[in-house]
Phi, psi and omega in degrees: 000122179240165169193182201202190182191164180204162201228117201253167178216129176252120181275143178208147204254111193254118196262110201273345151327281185251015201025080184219140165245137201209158227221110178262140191230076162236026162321319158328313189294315184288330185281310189322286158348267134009292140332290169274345152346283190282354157297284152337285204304324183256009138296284191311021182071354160336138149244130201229358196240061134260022179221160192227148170223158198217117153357114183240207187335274165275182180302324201256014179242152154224165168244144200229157178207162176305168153313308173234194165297120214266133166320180170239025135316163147323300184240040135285319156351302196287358183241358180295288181309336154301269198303358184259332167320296195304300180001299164315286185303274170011297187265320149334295169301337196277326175312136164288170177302155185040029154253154163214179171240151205215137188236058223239140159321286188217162167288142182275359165244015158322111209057048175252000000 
C-alpha cells in the first residue's frame, strides 16, 4: 500500500502602507527558485529530493508533495508531518519580504 499527500499554497502579499493583501502572480518564479534550490543541494551531495513542487491552478498558488510515496509502516506514518514542516520551511524561505504562504481552501478576497 502506497500513499502520499499535498499541500496547496496560496501565496499572498502583505502591503503594510496601505494594509491590503493581494495575491502576486509570481508563483513560476518562486517555483524556479525552489528548483534550483534543490538542484544545488543534490550537486553538493545534500539530500534534498524528499520534496517535489509543482505548479497548481493559479500564477499565485503551488503545490508541494513528498518526492516519493510513504510506505504501510509506522514509520511512515511518523513522517507526513516532518515533511509537510519541511515544506513549509522550504517555501517560506524561498519568499521575499511581506510575502507568506497561506494554506487555505481558497483566498478570501479573490474577485473581490
Amino acid at each position: 500500500l502506497l500513499y502520499g499527500d499535498e499541500v496547496e499554497f496560496h501565496l499572498v502579499t502583505f502591503d503594510p502602507d496601505t494594509h491590503t493583501v493581494r495575491v502576486p502572480l509570481n508563483a513560476y518564479d518562486v517555483l524556479a527558485k525552489l528548483e534550483k534550490q534543490t538542484s544545488e543541494s543534490k550537486e553538493r551531495g545534500q539530500s534534498y529530493n524528499d520534496v517535489s513542487w509543482h505548479p497548481e491552478f493559479g500564477s499565485w498558488m503551488i503545490e508541494t508533495t513528498p518526492s516519493a510515496p510513504y510506505g504501510s509502516r509506522v514509520s511512515d506514518l511518523l513522517q507526513i508531518e516532518q515533511n509537510m514542516r519541511l515544506r513549509r520551511a522550504r517555501l517560506y524561505h524561498a519568499l521575499d519580504t511581506n510575502v507568506t504562504a497561506m494554506s487555505t481552501v481558497a483566498f478570501p478576497l479573490l474577485g473581490v
